[in-house]
PASEBA-1860 file (N, C-alpha, C; in nm, 3 decimals):
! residues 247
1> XXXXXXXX> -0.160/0.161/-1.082/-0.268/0.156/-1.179/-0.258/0.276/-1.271 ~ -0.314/0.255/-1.411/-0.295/0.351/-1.473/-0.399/0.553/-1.451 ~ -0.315/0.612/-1.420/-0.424/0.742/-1.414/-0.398/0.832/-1.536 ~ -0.508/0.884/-1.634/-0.514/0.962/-1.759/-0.440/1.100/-1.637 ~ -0.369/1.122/-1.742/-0.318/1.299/-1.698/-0.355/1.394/-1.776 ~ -0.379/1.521/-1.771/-0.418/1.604/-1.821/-0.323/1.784/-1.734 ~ -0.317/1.849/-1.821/-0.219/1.970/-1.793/-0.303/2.101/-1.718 ~ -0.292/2.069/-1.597/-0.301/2.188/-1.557/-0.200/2.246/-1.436
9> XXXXXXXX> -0.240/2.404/-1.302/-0.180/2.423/-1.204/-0.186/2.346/-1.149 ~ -0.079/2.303/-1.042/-0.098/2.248/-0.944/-0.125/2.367/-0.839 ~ -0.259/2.376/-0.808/-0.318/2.447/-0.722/-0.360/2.365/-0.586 ~ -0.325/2.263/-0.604/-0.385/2.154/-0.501/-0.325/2.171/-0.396 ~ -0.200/2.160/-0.412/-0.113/2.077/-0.326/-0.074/2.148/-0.176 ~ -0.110/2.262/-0.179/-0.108/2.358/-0.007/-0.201/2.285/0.000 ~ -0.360/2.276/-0.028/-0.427/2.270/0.026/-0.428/2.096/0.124 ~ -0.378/1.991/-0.009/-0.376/1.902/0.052/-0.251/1.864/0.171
17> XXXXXXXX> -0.143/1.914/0.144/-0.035/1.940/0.282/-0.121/2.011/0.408 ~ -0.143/2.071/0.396/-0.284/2.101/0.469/-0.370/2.009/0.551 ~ -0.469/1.939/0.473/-0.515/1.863/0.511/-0.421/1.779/0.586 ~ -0.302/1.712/0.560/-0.211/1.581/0.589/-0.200/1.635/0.742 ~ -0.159/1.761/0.772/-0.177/1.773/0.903/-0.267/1.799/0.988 ~ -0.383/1.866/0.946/-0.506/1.809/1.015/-0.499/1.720/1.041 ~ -0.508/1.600/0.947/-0.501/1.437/0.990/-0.436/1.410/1.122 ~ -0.265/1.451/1.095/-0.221/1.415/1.174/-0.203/1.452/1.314
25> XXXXXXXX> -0.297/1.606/1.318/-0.353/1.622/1.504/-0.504/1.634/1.527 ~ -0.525/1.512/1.456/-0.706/1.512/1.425/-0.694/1.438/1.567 ~ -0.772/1.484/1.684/-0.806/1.409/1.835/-0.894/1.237/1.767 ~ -0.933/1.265/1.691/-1.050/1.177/1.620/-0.947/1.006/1.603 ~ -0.859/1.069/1.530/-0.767/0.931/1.490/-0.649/0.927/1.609 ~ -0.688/0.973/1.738/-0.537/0.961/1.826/-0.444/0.962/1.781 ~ -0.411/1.079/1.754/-0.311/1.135/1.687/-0.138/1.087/1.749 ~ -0.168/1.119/1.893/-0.101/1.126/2.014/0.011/0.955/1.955
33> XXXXXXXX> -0.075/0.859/1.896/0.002/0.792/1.890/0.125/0.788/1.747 ~ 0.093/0.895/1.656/0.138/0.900/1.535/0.268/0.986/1.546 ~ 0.337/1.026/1.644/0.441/1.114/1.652/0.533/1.041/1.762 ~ 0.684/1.086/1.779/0.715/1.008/1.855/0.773/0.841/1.876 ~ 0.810/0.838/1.972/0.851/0.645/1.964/0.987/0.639/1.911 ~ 1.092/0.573/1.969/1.167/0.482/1.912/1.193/0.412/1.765 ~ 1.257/0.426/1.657/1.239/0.294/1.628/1.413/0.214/1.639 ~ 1.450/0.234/1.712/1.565/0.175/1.776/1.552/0.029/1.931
41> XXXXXXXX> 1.418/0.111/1.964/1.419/0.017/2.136/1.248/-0.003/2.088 ~ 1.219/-0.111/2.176/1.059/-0.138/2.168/1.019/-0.069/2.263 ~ 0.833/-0.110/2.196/0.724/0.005/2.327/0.680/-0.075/2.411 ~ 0.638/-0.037/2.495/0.571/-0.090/2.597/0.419/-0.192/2.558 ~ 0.418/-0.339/2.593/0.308/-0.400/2.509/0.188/-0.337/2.559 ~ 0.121/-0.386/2.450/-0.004/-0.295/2.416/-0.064/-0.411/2.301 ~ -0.222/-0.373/2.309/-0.265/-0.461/2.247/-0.313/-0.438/2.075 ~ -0.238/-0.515/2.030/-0.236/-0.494/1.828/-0.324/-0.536/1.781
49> XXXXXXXX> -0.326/-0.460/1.684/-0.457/-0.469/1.593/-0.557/-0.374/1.642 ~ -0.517/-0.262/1.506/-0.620/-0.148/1.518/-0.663/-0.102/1.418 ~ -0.701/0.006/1.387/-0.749/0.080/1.276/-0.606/0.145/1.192 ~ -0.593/0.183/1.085/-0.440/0.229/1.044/-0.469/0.355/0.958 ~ -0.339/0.411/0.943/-0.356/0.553/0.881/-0.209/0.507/0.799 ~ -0.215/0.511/0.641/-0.137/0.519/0.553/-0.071/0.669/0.504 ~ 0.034/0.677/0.498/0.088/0.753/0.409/0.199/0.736/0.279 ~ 0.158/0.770/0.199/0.257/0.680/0.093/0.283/0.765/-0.063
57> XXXXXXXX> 0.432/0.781/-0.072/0.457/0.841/-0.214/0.491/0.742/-0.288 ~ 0.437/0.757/-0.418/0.474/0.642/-0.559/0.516/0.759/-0.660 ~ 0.663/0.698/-0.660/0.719/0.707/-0.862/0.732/0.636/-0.945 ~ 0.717/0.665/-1.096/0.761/0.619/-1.198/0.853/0.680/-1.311 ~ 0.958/0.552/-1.284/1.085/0.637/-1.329/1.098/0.570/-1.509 ~ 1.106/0.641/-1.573/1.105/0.582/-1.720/1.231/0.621/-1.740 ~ 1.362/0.543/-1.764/1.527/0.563/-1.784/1.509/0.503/-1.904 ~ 1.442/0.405/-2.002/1.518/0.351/-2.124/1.367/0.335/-2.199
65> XXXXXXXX> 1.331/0.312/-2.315/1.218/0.288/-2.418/1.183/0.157/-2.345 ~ 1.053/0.178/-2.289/0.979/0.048/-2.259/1.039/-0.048/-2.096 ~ 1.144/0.046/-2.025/1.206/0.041/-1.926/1.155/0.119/-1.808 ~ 1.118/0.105/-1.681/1.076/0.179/-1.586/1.132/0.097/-1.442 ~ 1.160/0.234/-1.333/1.175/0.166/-1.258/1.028/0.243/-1.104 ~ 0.964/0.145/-1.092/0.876/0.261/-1.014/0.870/0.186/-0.854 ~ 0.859/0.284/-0.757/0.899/0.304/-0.594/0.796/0.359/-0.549 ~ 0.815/0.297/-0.449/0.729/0.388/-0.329/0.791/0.355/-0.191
73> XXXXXXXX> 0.740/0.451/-0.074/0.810/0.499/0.012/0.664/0.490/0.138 ~ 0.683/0.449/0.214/0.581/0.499/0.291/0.601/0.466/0.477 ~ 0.486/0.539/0.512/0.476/0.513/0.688/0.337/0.515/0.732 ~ 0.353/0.401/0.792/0.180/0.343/0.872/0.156/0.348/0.992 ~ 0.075/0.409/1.048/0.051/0.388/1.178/-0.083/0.339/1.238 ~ -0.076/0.243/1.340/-0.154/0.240/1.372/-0.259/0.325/1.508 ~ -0.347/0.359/1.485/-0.453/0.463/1.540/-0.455/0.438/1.693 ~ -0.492/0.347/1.773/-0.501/0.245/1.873/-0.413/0.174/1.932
81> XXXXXXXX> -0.305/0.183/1.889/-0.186/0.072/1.948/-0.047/0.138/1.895 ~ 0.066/0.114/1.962/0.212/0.163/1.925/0.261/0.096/1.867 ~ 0.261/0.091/1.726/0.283/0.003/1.641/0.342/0.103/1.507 ~ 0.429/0.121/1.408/0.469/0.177/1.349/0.506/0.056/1.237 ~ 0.505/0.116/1.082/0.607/0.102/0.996/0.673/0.179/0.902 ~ 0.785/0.133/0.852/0.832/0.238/0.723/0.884/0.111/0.657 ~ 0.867/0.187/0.491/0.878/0.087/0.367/0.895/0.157/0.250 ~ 1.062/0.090/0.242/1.115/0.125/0.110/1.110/0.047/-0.015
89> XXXXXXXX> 1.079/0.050/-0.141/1.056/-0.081/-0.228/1.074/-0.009/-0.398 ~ 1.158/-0.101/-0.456/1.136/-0.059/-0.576/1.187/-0.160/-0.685 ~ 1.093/-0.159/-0.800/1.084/-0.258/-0.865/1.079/-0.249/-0.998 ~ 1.188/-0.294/-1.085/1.226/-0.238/-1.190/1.118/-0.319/-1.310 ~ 1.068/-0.257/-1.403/0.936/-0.307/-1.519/0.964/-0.265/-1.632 ~ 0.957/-0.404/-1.720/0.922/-0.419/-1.867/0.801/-0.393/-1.924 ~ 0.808/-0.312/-2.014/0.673/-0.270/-2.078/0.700/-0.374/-2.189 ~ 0.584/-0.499/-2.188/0.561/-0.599/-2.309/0.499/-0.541/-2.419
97> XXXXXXXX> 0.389/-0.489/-2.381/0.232/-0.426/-2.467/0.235/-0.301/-2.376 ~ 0.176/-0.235/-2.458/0.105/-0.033/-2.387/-0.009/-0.147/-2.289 ~ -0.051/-0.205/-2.276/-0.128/-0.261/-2.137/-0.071/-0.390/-2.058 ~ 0.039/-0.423/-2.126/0.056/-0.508/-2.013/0.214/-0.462/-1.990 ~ 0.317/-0.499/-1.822/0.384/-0.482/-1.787/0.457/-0.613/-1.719 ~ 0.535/-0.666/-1.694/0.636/-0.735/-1.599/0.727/-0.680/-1.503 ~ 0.748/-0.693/-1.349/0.841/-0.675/-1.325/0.926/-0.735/-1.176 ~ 1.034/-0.716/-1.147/1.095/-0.709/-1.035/1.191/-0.659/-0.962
105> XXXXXXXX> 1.200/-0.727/-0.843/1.241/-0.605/-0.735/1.227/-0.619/-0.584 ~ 1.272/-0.561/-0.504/1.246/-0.581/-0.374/1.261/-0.492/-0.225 ~ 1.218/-0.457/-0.119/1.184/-0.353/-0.068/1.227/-0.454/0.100 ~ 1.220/-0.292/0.169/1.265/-0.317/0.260/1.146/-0.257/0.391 ~ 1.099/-0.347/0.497/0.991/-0.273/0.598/1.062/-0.324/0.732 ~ 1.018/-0.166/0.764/1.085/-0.175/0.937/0.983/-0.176/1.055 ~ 0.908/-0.256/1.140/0.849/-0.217/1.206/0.858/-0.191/1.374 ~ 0.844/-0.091/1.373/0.905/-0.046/1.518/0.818/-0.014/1.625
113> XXXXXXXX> 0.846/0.097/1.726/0.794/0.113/1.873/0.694/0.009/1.873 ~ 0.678/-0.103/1.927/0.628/-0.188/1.928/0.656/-0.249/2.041 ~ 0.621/-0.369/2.082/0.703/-0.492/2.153/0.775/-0.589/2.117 ~ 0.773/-0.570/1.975/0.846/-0.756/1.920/0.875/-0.658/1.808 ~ 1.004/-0.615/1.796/1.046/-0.559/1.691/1.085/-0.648/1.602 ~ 1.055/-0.568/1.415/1.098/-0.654/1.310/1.097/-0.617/1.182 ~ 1.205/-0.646/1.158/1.233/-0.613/1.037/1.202/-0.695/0.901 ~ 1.203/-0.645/0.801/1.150/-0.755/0.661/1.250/-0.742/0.559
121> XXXXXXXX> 1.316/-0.835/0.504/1.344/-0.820/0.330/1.237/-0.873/0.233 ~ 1.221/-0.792/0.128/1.085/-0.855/0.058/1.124/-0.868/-0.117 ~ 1.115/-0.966/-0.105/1.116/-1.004/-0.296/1.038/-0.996/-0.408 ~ 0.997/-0.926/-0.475/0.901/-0.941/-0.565/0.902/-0.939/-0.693 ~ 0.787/-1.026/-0.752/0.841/-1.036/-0.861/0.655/-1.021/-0.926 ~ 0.622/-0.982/-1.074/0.476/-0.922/-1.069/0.417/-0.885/-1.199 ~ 0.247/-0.875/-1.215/0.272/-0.859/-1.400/0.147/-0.754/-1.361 ~ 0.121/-0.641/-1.423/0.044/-0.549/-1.433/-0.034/-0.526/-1.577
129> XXXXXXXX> -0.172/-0.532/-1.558/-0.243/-0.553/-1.688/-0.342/-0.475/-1.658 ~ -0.392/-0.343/-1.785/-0.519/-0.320/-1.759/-0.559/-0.255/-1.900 ~ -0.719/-0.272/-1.897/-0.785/-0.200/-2.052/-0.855/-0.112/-1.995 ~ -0.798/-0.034/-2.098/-0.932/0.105/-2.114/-1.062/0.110/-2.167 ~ -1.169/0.078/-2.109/-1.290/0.075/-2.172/-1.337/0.250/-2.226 ~ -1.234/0.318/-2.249/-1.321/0.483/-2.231/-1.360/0.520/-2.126 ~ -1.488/0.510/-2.082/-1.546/0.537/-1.982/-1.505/0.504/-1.865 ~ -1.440/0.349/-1.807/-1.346/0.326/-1.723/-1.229/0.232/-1.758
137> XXXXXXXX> -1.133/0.214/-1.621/-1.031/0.129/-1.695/-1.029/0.033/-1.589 ~ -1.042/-0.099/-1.640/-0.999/-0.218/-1.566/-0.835/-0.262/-1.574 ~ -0.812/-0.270/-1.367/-0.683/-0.286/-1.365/-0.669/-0.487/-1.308 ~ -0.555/-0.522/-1.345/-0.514/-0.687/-1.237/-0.351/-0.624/-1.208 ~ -0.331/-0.694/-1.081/-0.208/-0.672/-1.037/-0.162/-0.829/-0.999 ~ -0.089/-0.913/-1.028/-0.064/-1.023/-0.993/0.074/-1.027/-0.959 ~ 0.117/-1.028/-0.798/0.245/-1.079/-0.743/0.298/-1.157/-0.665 ~ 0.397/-1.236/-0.642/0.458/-1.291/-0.579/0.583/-1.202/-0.469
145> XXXXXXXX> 0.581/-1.295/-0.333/0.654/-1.199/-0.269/0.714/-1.292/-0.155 ~ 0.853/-1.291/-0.193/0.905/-1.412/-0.073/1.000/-1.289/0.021 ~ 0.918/-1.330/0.167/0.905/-1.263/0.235/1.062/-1.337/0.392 ~ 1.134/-1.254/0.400/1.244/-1.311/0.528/1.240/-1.227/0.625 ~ 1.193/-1.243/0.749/1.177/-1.192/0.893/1.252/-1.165/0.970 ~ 1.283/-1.085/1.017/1.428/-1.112/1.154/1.323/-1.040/1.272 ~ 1.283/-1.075/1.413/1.230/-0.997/1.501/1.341/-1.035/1.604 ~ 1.282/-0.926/1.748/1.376/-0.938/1.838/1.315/-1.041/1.945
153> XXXXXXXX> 1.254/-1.132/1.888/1.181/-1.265/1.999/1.169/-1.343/1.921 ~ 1.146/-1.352/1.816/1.132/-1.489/1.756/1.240/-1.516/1.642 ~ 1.232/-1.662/1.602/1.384/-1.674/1.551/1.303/-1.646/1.396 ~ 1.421/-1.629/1.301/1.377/-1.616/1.131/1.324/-1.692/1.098 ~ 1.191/-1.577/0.985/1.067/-1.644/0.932/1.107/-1.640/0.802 ~ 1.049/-1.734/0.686/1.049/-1.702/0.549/0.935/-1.751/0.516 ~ 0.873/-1.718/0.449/0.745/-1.703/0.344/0.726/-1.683/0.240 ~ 0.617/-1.753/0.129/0.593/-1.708/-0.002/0.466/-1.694/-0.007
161> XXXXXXXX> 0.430/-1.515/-0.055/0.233/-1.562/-0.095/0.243/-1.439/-0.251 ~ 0.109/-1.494/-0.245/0.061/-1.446/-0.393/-0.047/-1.352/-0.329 ~ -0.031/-1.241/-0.409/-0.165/-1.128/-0.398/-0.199/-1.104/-0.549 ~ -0.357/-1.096/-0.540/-0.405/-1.086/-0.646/-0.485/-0.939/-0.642 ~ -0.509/-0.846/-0.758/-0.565/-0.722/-0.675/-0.645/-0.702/-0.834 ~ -0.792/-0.678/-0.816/-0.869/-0.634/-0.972/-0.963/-0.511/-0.909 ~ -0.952/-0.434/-0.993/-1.019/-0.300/-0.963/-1.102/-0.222/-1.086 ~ -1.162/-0.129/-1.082/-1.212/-0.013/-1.133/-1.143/0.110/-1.151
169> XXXXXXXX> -1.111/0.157/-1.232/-1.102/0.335/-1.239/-1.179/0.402/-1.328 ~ -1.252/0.492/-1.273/-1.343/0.561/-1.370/-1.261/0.737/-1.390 ~ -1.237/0.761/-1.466/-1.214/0.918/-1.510/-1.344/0.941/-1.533 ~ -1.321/1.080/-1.561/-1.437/1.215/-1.561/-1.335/1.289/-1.638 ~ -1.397/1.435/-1.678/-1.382/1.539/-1.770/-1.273/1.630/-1.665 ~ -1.315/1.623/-1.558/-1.254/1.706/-1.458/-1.125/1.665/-1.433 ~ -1.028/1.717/-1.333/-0.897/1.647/-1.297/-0.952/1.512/-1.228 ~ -1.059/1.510/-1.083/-1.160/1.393/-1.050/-1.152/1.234/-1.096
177> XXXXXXXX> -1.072/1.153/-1.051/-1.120/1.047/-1.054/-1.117/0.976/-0.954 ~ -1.226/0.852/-1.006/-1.242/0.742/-0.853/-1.228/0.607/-0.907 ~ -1.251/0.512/-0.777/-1.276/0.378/-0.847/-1.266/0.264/-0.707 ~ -1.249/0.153/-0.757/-1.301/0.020/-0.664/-1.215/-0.023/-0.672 ~ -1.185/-0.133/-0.553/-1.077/-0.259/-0.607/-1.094/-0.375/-0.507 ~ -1.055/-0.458/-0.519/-1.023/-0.597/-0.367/-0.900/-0.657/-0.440 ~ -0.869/-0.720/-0.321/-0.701/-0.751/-0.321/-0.707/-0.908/-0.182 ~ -0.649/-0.992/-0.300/-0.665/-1.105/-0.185/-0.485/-1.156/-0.148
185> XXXXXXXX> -0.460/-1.223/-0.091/-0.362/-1.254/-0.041/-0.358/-1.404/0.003 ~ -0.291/-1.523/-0.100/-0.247/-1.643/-0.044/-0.162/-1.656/-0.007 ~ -0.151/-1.696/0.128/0.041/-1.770/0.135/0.065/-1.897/0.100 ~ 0.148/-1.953/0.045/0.189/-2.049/-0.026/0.275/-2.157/0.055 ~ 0.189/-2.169/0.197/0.282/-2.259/0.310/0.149/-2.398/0.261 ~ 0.193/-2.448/0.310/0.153/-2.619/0.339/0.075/-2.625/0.527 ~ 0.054/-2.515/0.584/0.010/-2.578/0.721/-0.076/-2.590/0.765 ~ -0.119/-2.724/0.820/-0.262/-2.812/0.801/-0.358/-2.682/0.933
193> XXXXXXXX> -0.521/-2.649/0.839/-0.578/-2.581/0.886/-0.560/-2.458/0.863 ~ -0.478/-2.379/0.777/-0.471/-2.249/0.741/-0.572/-2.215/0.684 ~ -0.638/-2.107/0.679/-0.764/-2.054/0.566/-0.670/-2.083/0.440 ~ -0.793/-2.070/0.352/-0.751/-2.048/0.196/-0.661/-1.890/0.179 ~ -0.734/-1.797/0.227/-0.728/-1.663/0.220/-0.664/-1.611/0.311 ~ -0.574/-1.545/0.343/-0.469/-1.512/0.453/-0.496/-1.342/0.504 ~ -0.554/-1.266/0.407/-0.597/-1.126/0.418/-0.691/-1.104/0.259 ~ -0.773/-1.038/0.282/-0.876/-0.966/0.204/-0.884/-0.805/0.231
201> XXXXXXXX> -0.813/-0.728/0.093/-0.846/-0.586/0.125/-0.914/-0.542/0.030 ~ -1.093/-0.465/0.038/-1.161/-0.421/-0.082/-1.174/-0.288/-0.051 ~ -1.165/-0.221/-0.100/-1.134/-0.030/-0.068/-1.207/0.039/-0.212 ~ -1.193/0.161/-0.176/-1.235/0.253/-0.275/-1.179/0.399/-0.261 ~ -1.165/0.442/-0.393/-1.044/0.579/-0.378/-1.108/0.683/-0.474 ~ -1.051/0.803/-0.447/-1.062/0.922/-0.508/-0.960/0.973/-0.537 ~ -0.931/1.012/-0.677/-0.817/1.052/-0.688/-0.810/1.236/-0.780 ~ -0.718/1.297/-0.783/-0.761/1.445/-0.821/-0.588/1.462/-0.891
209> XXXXXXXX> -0.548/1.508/-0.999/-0.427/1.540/-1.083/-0.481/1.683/-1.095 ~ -0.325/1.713/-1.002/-0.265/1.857/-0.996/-0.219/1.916/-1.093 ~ -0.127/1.830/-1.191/-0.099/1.829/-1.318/-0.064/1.740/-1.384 ~ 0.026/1.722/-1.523/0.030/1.674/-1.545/0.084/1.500/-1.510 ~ 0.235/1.540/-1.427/0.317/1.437/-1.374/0.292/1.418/-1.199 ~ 0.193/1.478/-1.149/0.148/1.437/-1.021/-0.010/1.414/-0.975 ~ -0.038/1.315/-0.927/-0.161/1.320/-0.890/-0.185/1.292/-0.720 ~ -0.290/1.299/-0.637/-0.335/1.230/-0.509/-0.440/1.144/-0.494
217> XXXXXXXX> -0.411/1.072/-0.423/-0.499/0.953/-0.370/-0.581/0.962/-0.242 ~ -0.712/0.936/-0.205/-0.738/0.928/-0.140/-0.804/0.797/-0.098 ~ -0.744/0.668/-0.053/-0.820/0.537/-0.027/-0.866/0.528/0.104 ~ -0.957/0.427/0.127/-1.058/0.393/0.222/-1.069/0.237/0.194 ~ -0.951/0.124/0.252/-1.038/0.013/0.287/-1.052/-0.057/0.393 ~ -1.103/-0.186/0.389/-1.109/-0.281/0.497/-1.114/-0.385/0.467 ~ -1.012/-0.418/0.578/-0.929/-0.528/0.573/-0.937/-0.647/0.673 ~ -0.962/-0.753/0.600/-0.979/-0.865/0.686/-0.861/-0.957/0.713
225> XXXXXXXX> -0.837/-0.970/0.809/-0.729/-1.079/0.827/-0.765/-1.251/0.873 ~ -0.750/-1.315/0.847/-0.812/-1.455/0.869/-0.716/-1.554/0.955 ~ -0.761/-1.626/1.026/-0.702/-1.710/1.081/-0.735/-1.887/1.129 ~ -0.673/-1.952/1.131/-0.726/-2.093/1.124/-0.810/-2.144/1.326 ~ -0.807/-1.983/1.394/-0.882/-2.010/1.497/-1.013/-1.987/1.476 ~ -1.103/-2.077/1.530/-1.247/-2.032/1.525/-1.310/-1.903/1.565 ~ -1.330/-1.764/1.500/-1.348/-1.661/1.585/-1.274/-1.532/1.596 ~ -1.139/-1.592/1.503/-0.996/-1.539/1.559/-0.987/-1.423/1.428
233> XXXXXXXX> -1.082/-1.411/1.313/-1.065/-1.322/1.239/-1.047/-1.153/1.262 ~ -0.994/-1.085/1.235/-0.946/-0.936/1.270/-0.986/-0.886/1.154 ~ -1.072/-0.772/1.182/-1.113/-0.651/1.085/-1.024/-0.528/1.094 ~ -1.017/-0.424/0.992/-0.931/-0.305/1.013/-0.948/-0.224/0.949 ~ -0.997/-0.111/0.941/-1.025/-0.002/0.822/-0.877/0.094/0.839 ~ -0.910/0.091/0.718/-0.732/0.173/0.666/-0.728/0.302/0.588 ~ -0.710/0.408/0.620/-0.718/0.539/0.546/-0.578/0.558/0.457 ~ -0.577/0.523/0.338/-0.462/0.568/0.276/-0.409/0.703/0.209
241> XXXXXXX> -0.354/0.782/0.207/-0.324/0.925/0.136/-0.203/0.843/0.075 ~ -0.223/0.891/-0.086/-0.129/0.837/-0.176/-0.049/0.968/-0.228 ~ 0.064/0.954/-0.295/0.113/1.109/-0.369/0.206/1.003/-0.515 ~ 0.114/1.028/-0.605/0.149/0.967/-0.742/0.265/1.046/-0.795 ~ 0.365/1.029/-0.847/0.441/1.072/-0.953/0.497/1.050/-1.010 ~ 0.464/1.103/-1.144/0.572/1.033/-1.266/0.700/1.143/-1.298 ~ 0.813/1.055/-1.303/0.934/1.120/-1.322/1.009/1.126/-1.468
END
């Protein structure tokens, strides 16, 4: 999404490295499970589906007039259960209009110490649109993502869904900004009794620019997962720490 930059120190950034490790021997979020593990051999089963702790760097790489290629990198854990991922992805974008974008690309997620190890190739392809009202800026993210599975128990999956994501960003005078968003998720299978809606994530973030070409994120959402059992729906609150940068 787009963030206004403005020039100043980056005075932030001890402080928030800082913080990242608090987090990560905070007794609060069982820490105990965020260090450690395999991701070569599985964990011992345990029961999934928990609360999650994001960490995640984003670039944007501008190589040609109206050419970008922008990435991100990240690792998730879950709080409650031995469950891990890491995710590499990057996806090369056409600037059509100063507000609208196209692009594609595709990323790679590993998920490990677990019990049913598995790996992902992921395809994407995506259009990024947003206006500046002044006061705030409305973002849409619209992608497609055909998704191929390999685990160590079940045979290969392939999949296609669409995520749709519309949000808020409000700037301020200060480095300070925040904003809203929800993010839905169809998969694009045919199988009789599926919800409409496959996951629902609506969150809200704070964000603070160190300077000009870096900013941080701080998100907070929750996440619903849906299922065609009566009952069978899964909730999940998700703490994300983002690290923006433009290159």
């Amino acid at each position: 999404m787009p963030v206004r930059t403005q020039t100043m120190r980056g005075v932030l950034s001890p402080v928030v490295m800082i913080a990242l490790v608090i987090l990560c021997f905070s007794p609060i979020l069982k820490s105990q499970t965020l260090v450690g593990g395999s991701i070569f051999s599985a964990a011992s089963d345990e029961r999934q589906g928990s609360n999650q702790l994001w960490f995640q760097y984003q670039n944007s790489f501008k190589f040609k007039d109206r050419m970008y290629i922008d990435s991100d990198f990240g690792h998730i854990f879950n709080t409650n259960a031995s469950d891990k991922r890491l995710n590499a992805r990057s996806v090369f974008k056409y600037e059509i209009t100063e507000n609208l974008k196209i692009g594609t690309g595709m990323g790679f997620f590993w998920n490990y110490d677990r019990p049913n190890l598995m790996q992902e190739l992921r395809f994407v392809q995506e259009i990024n649109y947003y206006k500046d009202f002044g006061s705030s800026i409305m973002f849409h993210d619209l992608r497609i993502e055909e998704q191929i599975q390999q685990s160590s128990k079940n045979a290969d999956d392939y999949d296609t869904r669409l995520r749709y994501r519309i949000g808020l960003s409000f700037p301020t005078e200060t480095p300070m900004y925040f904003g809203v968003y929800d993010e839905v998720f169809k998969t694009l299978s045919h199988n009789e009794g599926e919800p409409f809606f496959s996951i629902n994530r609506a969150g809200a973030f704070l964000g603070y620019r160190t300077y000009r070409y870096l900013s941080f994120e701080a998100h907070l959402m929750l996440e619903d997962r849906y299922s065609k059992e009566p009952g069978a729906t899964s909730r999940s609150l998700i703490l994300q720490i983002v690290a923006k940068h433009i290159i």
